[in-house]
Structure formats: C-alpha cells, structure tokens
C-alpha angles and dihedrals in degrees: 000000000000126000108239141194111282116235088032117112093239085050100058086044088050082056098048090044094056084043091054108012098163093040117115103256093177149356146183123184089269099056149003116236121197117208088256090045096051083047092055109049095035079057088058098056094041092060083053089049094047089042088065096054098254096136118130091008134089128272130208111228096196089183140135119222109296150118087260087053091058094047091057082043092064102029087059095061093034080061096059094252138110122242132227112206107215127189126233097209093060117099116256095249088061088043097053089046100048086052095043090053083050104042089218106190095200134023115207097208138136140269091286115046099080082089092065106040142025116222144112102284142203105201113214101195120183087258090063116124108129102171123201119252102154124064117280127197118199107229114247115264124160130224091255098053120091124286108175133357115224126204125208134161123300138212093215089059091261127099118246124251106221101185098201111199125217089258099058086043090047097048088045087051113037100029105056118135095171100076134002124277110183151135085263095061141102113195121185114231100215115142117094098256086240088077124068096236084080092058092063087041102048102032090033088060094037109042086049098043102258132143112253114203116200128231114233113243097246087058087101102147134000090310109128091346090129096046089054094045088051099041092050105030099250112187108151114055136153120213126180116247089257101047083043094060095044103056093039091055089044109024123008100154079070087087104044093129098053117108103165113033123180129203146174145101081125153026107311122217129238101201093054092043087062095048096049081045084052095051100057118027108224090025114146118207124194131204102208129199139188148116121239087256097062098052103261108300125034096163125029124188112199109212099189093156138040087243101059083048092096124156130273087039103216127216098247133225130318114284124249101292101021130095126207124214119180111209131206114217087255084067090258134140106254120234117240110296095011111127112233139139109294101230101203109212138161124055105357102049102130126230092256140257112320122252083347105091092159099064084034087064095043090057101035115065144183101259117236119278089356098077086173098064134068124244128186121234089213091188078233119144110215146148139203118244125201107286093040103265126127142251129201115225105175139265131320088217145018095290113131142208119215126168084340097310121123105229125204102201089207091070097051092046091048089061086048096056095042079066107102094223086048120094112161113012122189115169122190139170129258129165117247079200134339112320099359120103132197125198109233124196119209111203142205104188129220105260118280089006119123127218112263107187095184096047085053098058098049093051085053105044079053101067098016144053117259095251089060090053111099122237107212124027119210114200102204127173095229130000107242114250131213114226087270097059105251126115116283101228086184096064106049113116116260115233128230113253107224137136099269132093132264 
C-alpha cells in the first residue's frame, strides 16, 4: 500500500485499507474485493495511467456498475487525476461532447467502446488484473484540487460541468450524522456513477470502512431488487423518490432487509415514508437533499418513527459541514416562515462550473456575512418552520426534476428547435401519478410538417440522454402567451396519460 495525501479521498481509503486489510471492501455478483486487494489493484492501474502522462488532468470512466468500475474510480484519483463518470447508456454525440468540455486526456472503458468514441484509451477487459509489484508514489494532490467533474442539465443547450474537489467528497463521507456509516455496514451502489447519489454510496462505504455491494447493470427498477439486498446483506441503500414510492406502493417486502433507506432528488412522500417505517421496526428513513454543486446532500431529515413522518416531509436541517441561508429576493435573510431562495454554503460547496466561470460567479456567491466564503444560490424555494427544519416549496424558475434528474428546459427545447419540422418548442413536467414525472413537449410545428412522434424521438435519444427525451409530444397552433409575452406555462393543455404512444 502507498502513503497519500491526507485529507485526499484516496488518503483517508489508504488509511482504511492499512486499518482492515482483509475486510470486503466491495462486491458484484462476478468477484469479492478486500480493502488491500481494491488498493492494489487500483495502484496498478494508477502506475499505467501516470505512465501515460494523465496526472493533474481529467480522466473519462465509460463504465457500467461494477467492481472493476470501483477499481478505475479509485486509480484515477491515486494518479493524480479527476475522473468524469460517463454513462454508457448516453448517445455518442452527448459523450464526445461531455469529454471535449473536459478535456479529458485519457477514457478507462471496455473492448467495445472504441466504436463510440475517439479518444486515447485504457481497456479494462474482464482479464484484466495487473497487480503492483514496483513502488508507487501517489502524486501529490491536495483536499482542495479536484477529485471528480459532474455533469447536470443546462439552460444554454449544453450540460454543465460541476468539477467537485476531495474536500467537498471527504466532509459528504466521513461526517454524516444523519445515518450510520461503519465497519458494520452494507450499502448498495445503485445509482449510474454519472449521478451524484454515487458519490454518497461508493465513497460513504469506502471512506468508513463498509462493504459496498454493487448493483448488476440489468437491475434497472424494483426487479429482483429484494432477492440482491437479501443475498448480499444489504442494509444501507439509497432509492430515488420515484423508484421509493414504487416499490413501496407494489413491493415493499422488497426491502425487508433494509434498515437504513435513503431518498430524495424530489418531493418525498409521507404516506409512503410511514409505510416503509411500519414494515421494519427500527428502520430509519431519510429524506435527503442536495444539488449537484453542493456534493449530493446539504440537508438530511432522519424519520425514525410514524409520528415524525408529518406532511409535507421537510427536508430537514443542513449536514454536518454545510450552512443554510434562506434569502428574500432583496438579497435579505428571511424571517422564520417566510418562503425565499435557500443559498447552500460550508464544506460542500463545489469548485464551480468547468471552463464556464460566468455563470460560476452568478451561481456562486459571497455568503452572507462571510465574504470570504462561497455560497450557492440553489434556485430552491423554502422556508423555515418552527423548530428550524425546512420545508421545500418549489422552484423560483422553470428547472425540473424528473427520476431524480434535474432538467433545464431550455436544453430539451434547444434540441427541438434544431429539428427541421419544429418552430417554437416549450417542455414542461407533469406526474403520470404521484412522484413520478414525465417530460411533455409542446410543440408549434414548421409550416405544412406533420408530428412524427417516432422520428422525434430518434432525433432526440441521439443527441441527448433518455431522461432528457420527452414522453409525450403536443402539437398546438400558437403557445399561449402571458401579457408580458412569455409563455404561459400555466396555460398549456394537459394531456391525457394512457397506454398509447405520442
């Protein structure tokens, strides 16, 4: 094992690794890692990755769930280097374009990938175990350098590069107060890496000393969900709401062996929180919070008991190493109650958006009375309630959450317009049924074209990922307009839900 940087994220795990050597660190359904085998072999790859000359840059992961998956994770930062999940599911366009707004000098990926992307590659076949035998010296990296680059929805038609540092990774895994992280925990790594929620479930096992169990590829719902938390004694698992209240309304024994569940990326139900607390006396649920810029959670609320399951479920209080600030639209504190914009500051304030440092500096603010601290304007609605907790009230503009996703309409109507049938584009959100959001396009059409649902959609799911893709697709004459001349959101038909297409 290799002495780190303290501080780093692969510092504290170097430090978990020479604590537990010969403890299961993580496992797929193919193999069983300890804690010294994951170092070492995340070690060997790191020596190849330095070797060709990645160190200080960024570096493309193009990987489905897996141990393998962890391994390149980890190499990546032991080289000196950030990495940029990227999913395997997303269409080339959006890949190329994800590793061109990084500059990533070098993509970890498998034997066929070269067909999608064209880039200097690393192939992690399944054959691959090169194990170090030489000395290996981290390079030096610091807590404040960059660890990992994010990417979510933007309004210019481009996604966002959020560049997320090892401090803000280190505070998020080792400091929660909210749910256990231990030696004595199994926590399910379930999200794709290309969405933050990995971040808490890879580097919260890891970085505490946990077994981390990952979740096969094909586990895409709530199928087999119950028969892998069993087989592998899965306790500590994060769901989105949807997929929470899903499986809650159609199979809750499915999660019989959970005794800590998280949720969050949207509104959480209160109903369905009761009913998860019912199943499993002692159960802990946890309503999570948090943008992409402020490293997964910035505020947790712990629901141990039917009682303190009250509706609306707030979204709690501020994690250990984060401050809230709700702001009125004068740019003052609000006073208890009172709804305003909720400002995120302290420990998980992200370095910023990538390449992008004006729309870094409208986002991230002085905060307020700190001028020499960050805080980040979140676009959230909230307001305190008695007792200090807080309450989500909704946005302060059109952004959307959908499965989890946050969703710039903007970006979805951009790739509209660029069709050649599409004049005017507006997408919005509606539930299908509680807690679970569908994208809509609205649609003026070019004169004398036709709507093509299908065509669309293939035009779409080529540039964009599928949850960007609308699922349904309203052909109207004009938008309606307010009196100011923007789109009235508020008036746009709402469409009938059934089985059928368009």
């Amino acid at each position: 094992m290799t002495r780190a940087s303290p501080g780093t994220v692969h510092g504290v795990f170097a430090d978990r690794a020479r604590a537990t050597p010969g403890a299961v660190a993580v496992e797929d359904d193919q193999e069983r890692l300890t804690y010294a085998e994951l170092d070492r072999r995340a070690t060997a790859l790191a020596r190849v990755m330095v070797d060709r000359g990645c160190q200080g840059g960024f570096v493309g992961v193009l990987l489905g769930r897996s141990t393998r998956t962890i391994v390149a994770l980890l190499a990546v930062l032991k080289a000196g280097a950030a990495y940029v999940p990227l999913d395997p599911a997303y269409p080339r366009a959006r890949l190329l374009d994800m590793i061109e707004q990084c500059g990533a000098k070098l993509v970890l990926t498998t034997a066929d990938a070269p067909k999608r992307i064209d880039a200097d590659m690393i192939l992690l076949n399944e054959e691959w175990h090169d194990e170090a035998t030489a000395p290996f010296a981290d390079p030096e990296r610091r807590p404040a350098d960059p660890a990992y680059v994010m990417f979510t929805s933007g309004t210019t038609g481009r996604p966002k590069a959020v560049v997320v540092s090892h401090h803000n990774i280190v505070n998020l895994a080792t400091r929660a107060d909210y749910v256990e992280l231990s030696p004595a925990r199994t926590m399910l790594q379930f999200a794709p890496i290309s969405f933050d929620a990995s971040t808490f479930e890879i580097w919260g096992a890891l970085l505490n000393g946990a077994r981390l169990v990952v979740a096969p590829d094909d586990l895409l719902g709530s199928d087999r969900l119950g028969d892998l938390l069993t087989s592998h004694r899965v306790d500590t698992m994060w769901l989105t709401s949807a997929l929470f209240h899903h499986v809650v309304d159609t199979d809750l024994q499915a999660l019989g062996p959970l005794t800590q569940l998280l949720s969050g990326g949207d509104v959480l139900s209160a109903d369905h929180v009761r009913r998860a607390l019912t199943a499993v006396p002692g159960r802990v649920v946890v309503n999570g919070y948090g943008p992409t810029e402020t490293t997964t959670f910035a505020c947790c609320h712990r629901v141990s008991t039917v009682a303190d399951a009250d509706h609306p479920l707030p979204i709690g209080r501020a994690i250990p190493g984060a401050r809230t600030w709700i702001m009125t639209e004068q740019g003052e504190p609000a006073a208890d109650g009172e709804p305003g914009e909720l400002w995120i500051a302290g420990a998980g304030v992200s370095l910023g958006y990538l390449g992008d440092p004006a729309e870094t500096d409208r986002r991230f603010v002085p905060e307020p009375g700190r001028p020499e601290s960050r805080a980040y304007r979140s676009g959230d609605l909230v307001r305190r309630r008695r007792g200090g907790l807080l309450e989500f009230l909704g946005r302060i503009d059109d952004q959307i959450k959908v499965r989890g996703y946050r969703i710039e309409p903007t970006e979805v109507e951009a790739a509209l317009i660029e069709q050649p049938t599409v004049r005017q584009a507006v997408v919005t959100a509606q539930d299908l049924r509680p807690g679970d959001k569908r994208l809509i396009a609205y649609l003026v059409l070019a004169p004398g074209a036709e709507l093509r649902v299908p065509e669309l959609r293939r035009a779409l799911a080529a540039r964009l990922p599928a949850h960007l893709v609308p699922a349904r697709y309203v052909a109207m004459d004009d938008l309606p307009l307010t009196r100011n001349g923007k789109v009235d959101r508020r008036a746009l038909p709402v469409p009938e839900w059934r089985s059928g297409r368009g």
